[in-house]
C-alpha positions in Angstrom: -232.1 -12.8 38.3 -228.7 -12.7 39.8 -227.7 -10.8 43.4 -224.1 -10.3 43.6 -223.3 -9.3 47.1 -219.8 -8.2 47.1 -216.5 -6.4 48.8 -214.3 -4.0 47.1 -210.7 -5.2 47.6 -209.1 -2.8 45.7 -210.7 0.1 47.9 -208.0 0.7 50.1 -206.3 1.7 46.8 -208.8 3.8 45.2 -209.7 7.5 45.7 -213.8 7.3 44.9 -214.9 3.8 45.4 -216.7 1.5 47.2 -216.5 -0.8 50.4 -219.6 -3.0 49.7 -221.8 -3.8 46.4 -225.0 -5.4 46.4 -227.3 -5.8 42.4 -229.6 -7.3 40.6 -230.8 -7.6 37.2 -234.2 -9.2 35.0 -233.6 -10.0 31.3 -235.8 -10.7 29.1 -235.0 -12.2 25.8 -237.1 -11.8 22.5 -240.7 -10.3 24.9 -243.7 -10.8 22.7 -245.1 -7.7 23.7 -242.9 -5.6 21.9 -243.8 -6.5 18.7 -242.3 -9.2 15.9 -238.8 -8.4 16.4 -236.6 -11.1 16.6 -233.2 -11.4 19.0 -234.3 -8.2 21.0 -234.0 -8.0 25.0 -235.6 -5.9 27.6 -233.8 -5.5 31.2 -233.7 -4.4 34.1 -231.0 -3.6 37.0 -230.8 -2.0 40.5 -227.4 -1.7 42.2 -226.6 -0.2 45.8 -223.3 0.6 46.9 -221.8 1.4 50.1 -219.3 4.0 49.7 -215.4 3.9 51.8 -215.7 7.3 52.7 -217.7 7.1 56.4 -219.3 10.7 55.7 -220.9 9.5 52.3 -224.2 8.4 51.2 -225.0 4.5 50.4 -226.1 4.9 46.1 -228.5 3.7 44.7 -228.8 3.1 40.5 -231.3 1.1 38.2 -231.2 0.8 34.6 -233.8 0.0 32.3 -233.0 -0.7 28.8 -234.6 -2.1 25.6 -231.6 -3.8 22.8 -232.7 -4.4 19.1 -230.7 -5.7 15.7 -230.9 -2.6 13.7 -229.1 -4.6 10.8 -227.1 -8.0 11.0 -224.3 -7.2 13.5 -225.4 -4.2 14.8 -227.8 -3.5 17.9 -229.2 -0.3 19.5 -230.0 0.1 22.6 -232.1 2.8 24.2 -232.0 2.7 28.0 -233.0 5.2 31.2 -230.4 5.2 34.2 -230.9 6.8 37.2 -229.0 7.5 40.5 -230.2 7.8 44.0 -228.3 9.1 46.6 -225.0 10.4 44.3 -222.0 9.4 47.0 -219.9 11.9 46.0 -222.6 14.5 45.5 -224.7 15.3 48.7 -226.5 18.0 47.5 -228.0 15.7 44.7 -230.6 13.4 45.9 -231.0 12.2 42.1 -229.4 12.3 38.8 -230.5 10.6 35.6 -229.5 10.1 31.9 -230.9 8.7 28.8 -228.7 6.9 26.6 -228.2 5.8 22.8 -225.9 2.7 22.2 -224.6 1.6 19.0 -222.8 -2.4 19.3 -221.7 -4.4 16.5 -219.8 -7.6 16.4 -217.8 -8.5 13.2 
């Protein structure tokens, strides 16, 4: 696990972004509850971030994701993201998206 407390210092410079960062993330590499499958990982991350602008929300995101060889030098990834708190958006408590990845290495 790794918390990465942080300051923006290019904020001053940037239209939407961020004065402070905090995160965290779990891997786990080749879970034997999955099944046989070898070189997969299953992880987990949770981020907060203190906006520059004073009248916007802190966010809040996590990710949880599952990556699998689909055939030598390629992995998938299906993952789940979500977003508490949108800084930019405060009439959206929460937003979420599933996503598809593709990666290959050659």
């Amino acid at each position: 696990m790794l918390i990465l407390p942080g300051r923006n210092p290019a904020c001053e410079f940037a239209l939407h972004s961020y004065e402070q960062q905090a995160g965290a993330y779990f891997l786990l590499y080749d879970p034997h509850f999955i099944g046989h499958i070898r070189n997969d990982l299953v992880g987990i991350a949770v981020n907060w971030t203190k906006a520059t602008d004073p009248e916007a929300r802190s966010a809040y995101d996590f990710e949880i994701f599952y990556r699998f060889p689909f055939f030598p030098g390629v992995d998938t990834t299906f993952s789940y993201q979500g977003l508490i708190n949108p800084a930019l958006d405060p009439t959206n408590s929460f937003a979420s998206v599933f996503g598809f990845r593709i990666r290959t290495v050659f």
